[in-house]
Each structure stands twice: as C-alpha cells, then as structure tokens.
C-alpha positions in Angstrom: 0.0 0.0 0.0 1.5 3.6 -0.6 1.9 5.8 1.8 -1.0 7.4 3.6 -0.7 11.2 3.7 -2.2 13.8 6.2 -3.5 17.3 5.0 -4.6 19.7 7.3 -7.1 22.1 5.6 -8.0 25.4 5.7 -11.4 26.7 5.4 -10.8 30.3 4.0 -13.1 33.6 4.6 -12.5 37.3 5.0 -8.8 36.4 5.0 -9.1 34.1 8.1 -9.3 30.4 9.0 -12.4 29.2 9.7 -14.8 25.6 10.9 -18.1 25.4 11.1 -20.5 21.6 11.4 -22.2 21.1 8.7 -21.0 23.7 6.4 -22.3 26.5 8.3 -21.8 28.2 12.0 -18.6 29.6 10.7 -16.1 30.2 13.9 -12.6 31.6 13.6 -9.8 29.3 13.7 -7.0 31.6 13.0 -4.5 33.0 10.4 -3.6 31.1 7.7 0.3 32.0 7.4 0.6 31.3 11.2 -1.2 27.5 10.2 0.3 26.7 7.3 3.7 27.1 8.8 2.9 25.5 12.3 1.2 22.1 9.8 4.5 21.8 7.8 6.9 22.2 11.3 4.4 19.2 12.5 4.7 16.9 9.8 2.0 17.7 7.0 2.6 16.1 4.0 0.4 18.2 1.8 -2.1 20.9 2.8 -5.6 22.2 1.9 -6.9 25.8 1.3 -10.3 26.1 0.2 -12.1 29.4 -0.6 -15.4 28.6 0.8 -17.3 31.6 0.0 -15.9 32.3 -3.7 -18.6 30.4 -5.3 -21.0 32.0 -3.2 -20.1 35.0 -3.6 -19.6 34.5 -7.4 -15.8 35.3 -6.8 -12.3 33.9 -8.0 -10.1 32.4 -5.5 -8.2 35.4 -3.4 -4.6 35.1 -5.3 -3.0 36.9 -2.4 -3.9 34.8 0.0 -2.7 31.7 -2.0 0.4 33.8 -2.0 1.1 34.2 1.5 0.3 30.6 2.2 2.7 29.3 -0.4 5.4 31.6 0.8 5.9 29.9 4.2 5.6 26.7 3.1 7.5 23.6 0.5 4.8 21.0 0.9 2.0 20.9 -2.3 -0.5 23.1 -1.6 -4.3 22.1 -3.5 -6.6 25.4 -3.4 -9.9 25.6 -4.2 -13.2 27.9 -4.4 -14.6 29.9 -7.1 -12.4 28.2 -10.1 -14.1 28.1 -13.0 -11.7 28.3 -16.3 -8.2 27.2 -17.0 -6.8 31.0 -16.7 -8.2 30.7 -13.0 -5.9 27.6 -12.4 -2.9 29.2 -14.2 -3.6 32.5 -11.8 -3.0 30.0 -8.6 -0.3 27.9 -10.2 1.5 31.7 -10.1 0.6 32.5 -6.8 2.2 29.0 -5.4 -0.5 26.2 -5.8 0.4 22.8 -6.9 -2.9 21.5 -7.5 -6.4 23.1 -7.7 -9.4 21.3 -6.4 -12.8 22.1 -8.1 -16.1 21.0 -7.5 -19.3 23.8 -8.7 -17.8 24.7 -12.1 -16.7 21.2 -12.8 -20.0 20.2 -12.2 -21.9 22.6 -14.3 -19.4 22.4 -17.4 -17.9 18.5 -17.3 -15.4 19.6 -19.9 -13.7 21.9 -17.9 -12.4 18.8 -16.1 -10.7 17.2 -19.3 -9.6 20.9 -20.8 -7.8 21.4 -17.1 -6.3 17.9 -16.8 -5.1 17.8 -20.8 -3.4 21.8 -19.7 -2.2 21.1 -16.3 -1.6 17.2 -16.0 -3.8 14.7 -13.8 -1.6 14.9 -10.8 -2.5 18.6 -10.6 -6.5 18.4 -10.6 -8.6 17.3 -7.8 -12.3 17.0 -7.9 -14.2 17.8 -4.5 -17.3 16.1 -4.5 -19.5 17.2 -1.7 -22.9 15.0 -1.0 -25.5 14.7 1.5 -27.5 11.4 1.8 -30.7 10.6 -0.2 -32.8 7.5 -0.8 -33.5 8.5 -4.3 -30.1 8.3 -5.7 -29.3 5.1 -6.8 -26.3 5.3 -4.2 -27.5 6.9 -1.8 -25.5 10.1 -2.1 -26.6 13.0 -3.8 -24.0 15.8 -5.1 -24.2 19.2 -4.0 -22.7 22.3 -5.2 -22.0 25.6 -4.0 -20.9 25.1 -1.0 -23.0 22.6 0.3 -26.6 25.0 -0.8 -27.5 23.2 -3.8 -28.4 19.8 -4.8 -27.9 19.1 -8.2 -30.4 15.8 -8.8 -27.3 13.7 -9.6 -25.6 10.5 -7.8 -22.2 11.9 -6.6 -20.2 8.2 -6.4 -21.6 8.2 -10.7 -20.1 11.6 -11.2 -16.9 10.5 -9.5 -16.6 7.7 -12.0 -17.5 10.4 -13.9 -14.6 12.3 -13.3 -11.7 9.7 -13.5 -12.7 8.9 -16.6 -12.2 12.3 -17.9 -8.7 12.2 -16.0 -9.0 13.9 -12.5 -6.1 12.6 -10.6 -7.7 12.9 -7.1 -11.0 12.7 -5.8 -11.7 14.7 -2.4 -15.2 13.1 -0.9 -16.7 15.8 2.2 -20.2 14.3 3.4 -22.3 17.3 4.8 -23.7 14.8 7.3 -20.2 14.7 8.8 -18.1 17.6 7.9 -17.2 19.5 11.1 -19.0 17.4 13.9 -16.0 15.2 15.1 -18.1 12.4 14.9 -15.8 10.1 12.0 -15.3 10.1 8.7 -18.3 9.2 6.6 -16.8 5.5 6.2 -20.2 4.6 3.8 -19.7 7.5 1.7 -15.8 7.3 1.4 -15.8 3.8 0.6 -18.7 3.7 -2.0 -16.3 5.9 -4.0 -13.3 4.7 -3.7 -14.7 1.0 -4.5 -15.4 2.9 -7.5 -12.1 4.7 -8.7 -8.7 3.5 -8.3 -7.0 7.4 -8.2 -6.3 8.4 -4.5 -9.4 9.2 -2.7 -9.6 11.9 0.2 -11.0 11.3 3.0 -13.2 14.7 4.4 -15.2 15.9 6.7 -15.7 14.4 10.8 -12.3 13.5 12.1 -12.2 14.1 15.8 -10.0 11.1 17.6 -7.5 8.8 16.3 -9.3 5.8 15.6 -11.2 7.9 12.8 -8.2 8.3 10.8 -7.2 4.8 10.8 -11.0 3.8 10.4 -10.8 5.8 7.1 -7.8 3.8 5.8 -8.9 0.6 7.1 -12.7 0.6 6.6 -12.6 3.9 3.1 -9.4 2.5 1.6 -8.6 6.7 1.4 -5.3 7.5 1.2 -5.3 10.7 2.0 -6.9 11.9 5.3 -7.7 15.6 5.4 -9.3 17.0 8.8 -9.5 20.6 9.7 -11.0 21.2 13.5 -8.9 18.4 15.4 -5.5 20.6 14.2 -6.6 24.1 13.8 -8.0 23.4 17.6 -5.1 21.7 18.7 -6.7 18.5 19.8 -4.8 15.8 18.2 -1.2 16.6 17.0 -0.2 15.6 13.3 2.6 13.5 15.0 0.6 11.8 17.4 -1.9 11.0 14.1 1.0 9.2 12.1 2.2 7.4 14.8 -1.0 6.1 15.9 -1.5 5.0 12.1 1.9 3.2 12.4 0.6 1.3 15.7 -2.6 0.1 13.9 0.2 -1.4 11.2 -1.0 1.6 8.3 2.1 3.0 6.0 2.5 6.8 6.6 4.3 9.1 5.0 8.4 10.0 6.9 8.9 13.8 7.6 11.7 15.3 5.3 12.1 18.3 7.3 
C-alpha cells in the first residue's frame, strides 16, 4: 500500500481560518500564514486551502492569500473555491499552488475537467465532491454544489466515476452529514467511492480522535486523510496522528524536514 498522507485544511473567509458543522456556523480558527507554517513544522505532507465563499459570492479564489500561504511553506498546496476556467488555475499555479481542487464549475461544465487535466496534467486536478445522503439516488449520495446549498439531482459516487474517466487525478469526498462534527469520517460514503475509482481518494469531513483516521484507511481504503478542527484546535497533534496510524500497522508518509 502507498503511503498514507495527512493534510490539514484550511477553510478560508475574509482572510481568516475558519470551521463550522455542517458547512455552516462559521467560527474563527486563525491565520492562515501562522497554520500553514505550524502544519509543515508538524509533519503535514500536503495541505488544503479552500475558498469557501468564492462560489457564493460568485468570486475567483483570493490570489493573495494563495500567495502568502505558499510563501511559508514547500509542501504541495491544493486550493480551491470559485475556479471556474483554465486561466483561474494558471492564476494560482503563479501565486504558489500545486494542484487546484474544483467542484461547482466542474460540475456545471464537465469539460472543464478534461480541458484542465489535458493543460495542467492529472496529478495537478482534484475533484471535490461534496454529498449529503438521499434514498432516491441510486447510491444513496446526492451531489451538492455551491458550497453545500444546492443539490444538483445527480448520484455523486456516478459523477466520481464520472470524473476519473475524464482524468482527475484525485478525488476529495466531504459528506455534509459529517463535515465538522468530530463524529468520524463518513466511512459509507468514502468507501462507496473509492470501490469505484482506483485514483487516490480523500477522506473529508468528521475526524475528531484517532481511531477515525485509521477507520478511514482501514474501513474507506482513502489514502489521504484531510481533517481541519482536530489541528486548527489543537486537539490531536499531526505527529501523534501518524504514529498512531503506524501502531494500527498503516504505511504513513516520513517527515523530510
């Protein structure tokens, strides 16, 4: 098995970090710089910044925060929120991102998906894929767009098949039932995709002890495990996270610095 990585993510509004449950009750959780630089210190192997009110707000990505971010920092940086064409990407590849992560745009123009991956390369475009439960899709999961405030009528584990196929090189799962509540990884929805694909699968949204980490490994098959609250918060430690994954026998990836 290759190497699990962990990503710390950071919510973005008004220029600060910010969790909420559920996609809303937004609460500061501090600067960015300040986080991004504590994460790599502890051991992050990749980290997270997502715009979460550029869609919203029918908005690009803020390039200068992108830019202060990537200054403090040498591990890959995926940002996301409000990108819509393939000069948006080129914008944050400038300002210091490795990847982009989109989810709205790519979901109302499909096409965007193989124009950014035949530009950029597949390594470099991740697909968030955010869903909240319902009966009526044939898996269960519906996808929602726009951070979290519109349902789109379409199975999200078929548009994640969807979007290998067209040559995303990452999927990044978040369940609304979970995201933010500490409760665990949504193990059902995690693993229903990555049965499905066979690019690396994030796992999103929950994390709030140990065990959930390694429960996403060992029960998703994710191999990357992003979590924001249990870091920005200062609960569990991205060393004591790795090490417990070793304990339970799971690969992780060595700190360089």
């Amino acid at each position: 098995m290759n190497a699990v990585k962990i990503m710390p993510c950071l919510d973005m509004k008004n220029g600060r970090v910010v969790k909420g449950i559920h996609f809303t009750d937004l609460k500061d959780a501090g600067d960015p710089v300040e986080n991004a630089s504590f994460y790599q210190k502890e051991g992050a192997d990749e980290l997270a910044m997502l715009d979460i009110a550029a869609t919203l707000e029918n908005r690009k990505t803020r390039l200068e925060w992108v830019k202060n971010v990537s200054s403090v920092i040498s591990i890959p940086l995926t940002v996301g929120g409000g990108i819509s064409s393939l000069e948006d990407i080129d914008l944050l590849m400038e300002a210091g991102a490795a990847k982009v992560s989109m989810n709205s745009a790519a979901v109302k123009r499909p096409e965007l998906v193989r124009e950014s991956v035949k530009k950029f390369g597949s390594d470099r475009i991740t697909i968030a894929v955010d869903a909240k439960r319902n009966s009526n899709m044939p898996s269960g999961f519906e996808l929602v767009v726009s951070g979290g405030t519109k349902p789109v009528g379409k199975d999200a584990i078929e548009w994640a098949k969807q979007c290998e196929d067209m040559g995303a090189g990452v999927i990044l799962p978040t369940s609304m039932d979970g995201d933010g509540t500490k409760a665990g990884y949504d193990l059902e929805f995690i693993k229903a995709i990555s049965d499905q694909v066979k690019v690396p699968v994030v796992a999103s949204g929950g994390a709030g002890e140990l065990r959930h980490f390694a429960d996403a490994v060992l029960k998703g098959n994710a191999s990357i495990l992003l979590a924001a609250s249990v870091f920005h918060y200062r609960i569990l430690s991205i060393a004591q996270v790795k090490e417990y994954l070793r304990c339970q026998g799971i690969n992780v990836m060595r700190q360089e610095n």
